[in-house]
C-alpha positions, 0 to 999 in steps of 0.5 A, a space after each residue: 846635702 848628704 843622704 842617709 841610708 836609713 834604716 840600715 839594710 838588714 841580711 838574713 842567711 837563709 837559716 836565720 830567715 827561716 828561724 824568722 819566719 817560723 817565730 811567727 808560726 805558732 806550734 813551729 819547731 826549727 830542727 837543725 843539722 849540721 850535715 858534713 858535706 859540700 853545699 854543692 852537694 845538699 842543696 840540689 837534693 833540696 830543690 829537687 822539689 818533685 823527686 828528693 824532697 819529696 822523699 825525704 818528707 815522711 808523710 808525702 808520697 809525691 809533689 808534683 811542680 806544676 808551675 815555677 815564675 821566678 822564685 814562686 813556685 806552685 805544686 801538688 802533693 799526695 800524702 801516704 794516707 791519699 790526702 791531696 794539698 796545692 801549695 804556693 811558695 818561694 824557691 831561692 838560693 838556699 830557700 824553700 817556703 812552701 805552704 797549702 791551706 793545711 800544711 806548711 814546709 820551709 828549708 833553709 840551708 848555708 855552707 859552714 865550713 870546709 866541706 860542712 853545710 847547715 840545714 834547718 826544717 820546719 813543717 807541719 799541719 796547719 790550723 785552718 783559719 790560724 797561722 799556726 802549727 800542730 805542734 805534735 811530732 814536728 821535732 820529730 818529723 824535722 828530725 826525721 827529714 834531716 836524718 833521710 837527707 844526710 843518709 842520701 847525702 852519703 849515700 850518693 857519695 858511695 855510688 
């Protein structure tokens, strides 16, 4: 007898499971860079999720961790307008989805070449009650995180 391995197991990277995820969302934008650095090097200021990642979002003033089990992760945000979120989400190599009643944020980020790493944003305010986004200004904060991120990135090299 021989045994069938079926359906055939199906590996997304990181980029294309955000892409995935957020195709479900709609009113969800991926922006995405090319950022020329080491993995290394960006994927740490990305899961700094209470210190750089907090910063490189323009409308959150902090995030606070307040739990971490595994690859789940629960945290606090203030926005600059003193607006306050709990979110629940996941943090895996690569990977951070997290979301709250009203906001949602996911990052996604691979080496792609020599010295050159792929990262991918979406978030955005939510509908309540909707899997769905606002889609005013998400490019454009997307493009905004990205930008923050690569001028860090540079910036740290300079140091």
């Amino acid at each position: 007898m021989t045994t069938v391995n079926w359906p055939p197991a199906a590996g997304l990277d990181p980029v294309r499971r955000l892409y995935a995820l957020a195709a479900g969302v709609p009113g969800a934008t991926i922006t995405e860079r090319e950022i020329d650095a080491d993995y290394a090097e960006v994927w740490p200021l990305l899961t700094d999720l209470d210190g750089e990642l907090a910063r490189l979002v323009p409308d959150m003033r902090r995030l606070r961790v307040i739990r971490i089990d595994g690859d789940r992760v629960e945290a606090v945000a203030r926005s600059r307008f003193g607006m306050r979120a709990r979110f629940d989400g996941v943090l895996r190599p690569g990977w951070v989805w997290l979301q709250s009643r009203f906001i949602l944020m996911g990052v996604a980020a691979i080496p792609c070449g020599e010295g050159r790493t792929r990262v991918a944003f979406t978030g955005g305010i939510r509908i309540p009650g909707r899997a769905a986004l606002i889609p005013v200004g998400v490019g454009r904060a997307g493009r905004r995180v990205l930008g923050e991120l690569e001028r860090r990135v540079a910036a740290g090299r300079t140091e």
